[in-house]
C-alpha angles and dihedrals in degrees: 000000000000113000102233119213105241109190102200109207135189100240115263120206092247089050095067091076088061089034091056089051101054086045089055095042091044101041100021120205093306074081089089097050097059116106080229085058090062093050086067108027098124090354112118120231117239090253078205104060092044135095143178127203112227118178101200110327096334131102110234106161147007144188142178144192117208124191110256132166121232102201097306106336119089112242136165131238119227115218170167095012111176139165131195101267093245088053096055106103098046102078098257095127092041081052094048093051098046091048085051096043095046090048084053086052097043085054086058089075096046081055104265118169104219113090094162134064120203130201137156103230142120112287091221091066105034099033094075083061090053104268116132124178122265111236117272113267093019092101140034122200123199100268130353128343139162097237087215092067095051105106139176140190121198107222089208096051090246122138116278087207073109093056101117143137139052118314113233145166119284113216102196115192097224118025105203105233129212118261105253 
């Protein structure tokens, strides 16, 4: 198999046209109607916790992380994380989740507040990133949602068994932005 050179980028502002193609080519219109779809909806994404994956010129890839609440603690939603269909199968989605998740723990010791990172995804694939499910019952998201699926990863290697409450929007005042 030939080794692809995956360039992984922080996400720059004139990159979310391109981003929002390849979501729509990668998840179609069914995308709205995803409980993770109501979490950011007019919720801005964290620029700086999230990355996209470019060989050459192209857009491959992309993920992003966007401030949510569980119960009271701040927290951050992973997702969407998509990659062009012929590039599935060559590590570029696992990289762009560990690059995310490693900027979010490099932001625990600037004070940040979010030690956990949500997503609604299948535990084969994100538990060897560090994800492992909630327990079922000890969140609710805002619509339907299989609570298998549920899965968290504590930035500060700490245990999620505290994980509880209902998962929300988080409206912060001021979003850091990547550098251009």
């Amino acid at each position: 198999m030939t080794e692809l050179s995956v360039s992984i980028l922080h996400e720059k502002p004139t990159d979310d046209a391109a981003i929002e193609r390849l979501v729509a080519r990668t998840f179609g219109p069914g995308r709205f109607a995803r409980t993770a779809y109501r979490l950011r909806e007019r919720n801005p994404h964290r620029l700086d916790l999230s990355f996209t994956a470019y060989i050459g010129t192209m857009l491959v890839g992309s993920v992003r992380l966007t401030p949510i609440t569980i119960g009271p603690a701040p927290a951050l939603l992973l997702g969407p994380l998509t990659v062009e269909p012929p590039f599935r199968s060559h590590g570029i989605g696992r990289r762009l989740v560990e690059r995310a998740l490693e900027a979010a723990r490099a932001q625990l010791d600037g004070g940040s507040a979010a030690r956990l990172v949500l997503l609604v995804g299948d535990e084969p694939y994100y538990g060897r990133m560090g994800f492992s499910r909630v327990g079922r019952g000890k969140v609710s998201l805002p619509g339907p949602v299989d609570p298998d699926r549920v899965l968290v990863c504590a930035l500060d290697g700490g245990g999620v068994a505290d994980v509880a409450g209902p998962v929300r929007k988080a409206y912060a005042e001021a979003v850091p932005r990547a550098a251009e």
